[in-house]
C-alpha positions as CSV (number, residue, x, y, z in Angstrom):
1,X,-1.8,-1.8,-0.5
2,X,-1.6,0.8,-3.0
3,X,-1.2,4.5,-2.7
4,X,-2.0,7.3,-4.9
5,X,-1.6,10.9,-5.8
6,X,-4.1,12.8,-4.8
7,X,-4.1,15.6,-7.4
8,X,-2.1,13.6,-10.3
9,X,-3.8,10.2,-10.0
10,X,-0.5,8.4,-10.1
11,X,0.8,5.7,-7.9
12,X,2.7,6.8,-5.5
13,X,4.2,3.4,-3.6
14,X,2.7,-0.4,-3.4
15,X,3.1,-2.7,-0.8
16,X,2.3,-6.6,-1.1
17,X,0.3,-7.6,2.1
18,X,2.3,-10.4,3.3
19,X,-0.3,-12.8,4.7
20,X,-1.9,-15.6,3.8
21,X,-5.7,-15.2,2.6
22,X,-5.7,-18.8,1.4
23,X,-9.4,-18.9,3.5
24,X,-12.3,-17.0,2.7
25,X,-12.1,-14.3,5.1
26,X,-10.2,-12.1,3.0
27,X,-11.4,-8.6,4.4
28,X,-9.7,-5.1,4.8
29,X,-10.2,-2.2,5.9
30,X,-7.7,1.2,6.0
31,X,-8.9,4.1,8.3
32,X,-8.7,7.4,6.7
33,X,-6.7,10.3,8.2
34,X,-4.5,8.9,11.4
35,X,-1.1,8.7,11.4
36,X,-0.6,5.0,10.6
37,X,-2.8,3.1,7.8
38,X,-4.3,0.0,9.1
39,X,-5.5,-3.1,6.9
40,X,-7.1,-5.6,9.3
41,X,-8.3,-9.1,8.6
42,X,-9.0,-12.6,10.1
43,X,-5.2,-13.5,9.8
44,X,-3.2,-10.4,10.9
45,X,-3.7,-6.4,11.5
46,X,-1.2,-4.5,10.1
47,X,0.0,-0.8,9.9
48,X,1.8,1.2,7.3
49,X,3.2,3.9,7.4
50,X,1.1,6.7,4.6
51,X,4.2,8.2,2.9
52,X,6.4,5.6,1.9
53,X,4.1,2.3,2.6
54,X,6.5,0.6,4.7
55,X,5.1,-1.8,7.5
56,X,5.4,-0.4,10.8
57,X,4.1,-3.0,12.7
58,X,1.9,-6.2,12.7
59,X,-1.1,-7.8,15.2
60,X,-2.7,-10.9,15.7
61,X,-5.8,-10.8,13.6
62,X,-9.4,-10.3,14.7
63,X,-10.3,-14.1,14.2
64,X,-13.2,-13.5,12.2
65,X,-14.8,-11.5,9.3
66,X,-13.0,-8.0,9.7
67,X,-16.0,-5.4,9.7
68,X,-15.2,-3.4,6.7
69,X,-14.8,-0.2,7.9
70,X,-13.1,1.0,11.1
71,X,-13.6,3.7,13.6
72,X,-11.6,5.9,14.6
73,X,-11.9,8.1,18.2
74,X,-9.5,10.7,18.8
75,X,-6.1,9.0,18.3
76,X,-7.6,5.3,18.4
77,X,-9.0,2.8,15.3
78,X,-11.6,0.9,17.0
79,X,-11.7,-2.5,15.1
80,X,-14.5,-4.8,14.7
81,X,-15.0,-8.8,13.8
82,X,-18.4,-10.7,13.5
83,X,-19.4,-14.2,13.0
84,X,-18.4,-16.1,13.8
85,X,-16.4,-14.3,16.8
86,X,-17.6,-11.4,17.9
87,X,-14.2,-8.6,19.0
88,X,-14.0,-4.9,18.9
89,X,-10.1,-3.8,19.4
90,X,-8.8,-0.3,20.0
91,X,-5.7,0.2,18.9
92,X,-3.6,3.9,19.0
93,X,-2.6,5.4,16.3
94,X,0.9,6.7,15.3
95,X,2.5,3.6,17.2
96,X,5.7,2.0,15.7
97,X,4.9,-1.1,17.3
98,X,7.1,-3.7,19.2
C-alpha cells in the first residue's frame, strides 16, 4: 500500500501488506473517500488508516477472487467475491476494529 501527495506527486507513507499471496488470487481493492482504506483479497481484508498508513484492523478474507472494486453506501464498503464463492460483505467505515 502506497500513498501519495496529491498536489506534489511524492510519496507520502508505504505499508507492506502482510499476507500471504503465494496463490493466485492476488486481488485488491481500496475504496476511495471513507474514513478507513480497505484492501481486500481471498486471504484477509484489511484497513488502513489514510494519513499515516498504519493498520487498523484485519478480517477474514472473502474466500475467493475479490471483485476489484468496492462499493461504498453511506458509511459502509460493500465487498464482493466470485468464483468460485460467491460473498458480498458490508463492512462500516471509520471502525478501529477488535
Amino acid at each position: 500500500m502506497v500513498a501519495f501527495d496529491k498536489k506534489t506527486g511524492k510519496e507520502v507513507w508505504r505499508t507492506p501488506r502482510k499476507v500471504d499471496i503465494t496463490g493466485a488470487r492476488r486481488y485488491w481493492c481500496v475504496p476511495p473517500k471513507v474514513s478507513n482504506w480497505f484492501a481486500a483479497a481471498a486471504e484477509a481484508i484489511i484497513a488502513y488508516d489514510p494519513l499515516s498508513g498504519k493498520e487498523l484492523w484485519r478480517h477474514k478474507g472473502l474466500e475467493s477472487n475479490a471483485v476489484p472494486n468496492a462499493g461504498c453506501f453511506k458509511r459502509s464498503v460493500v465487498l464482493t467475491s466470485g468464483s468460485p464463492n460467491k460473498i458480498a460483505l458490508a463492512i462500516k467505515a471509520g471502525g478501529r476494529g477488535t
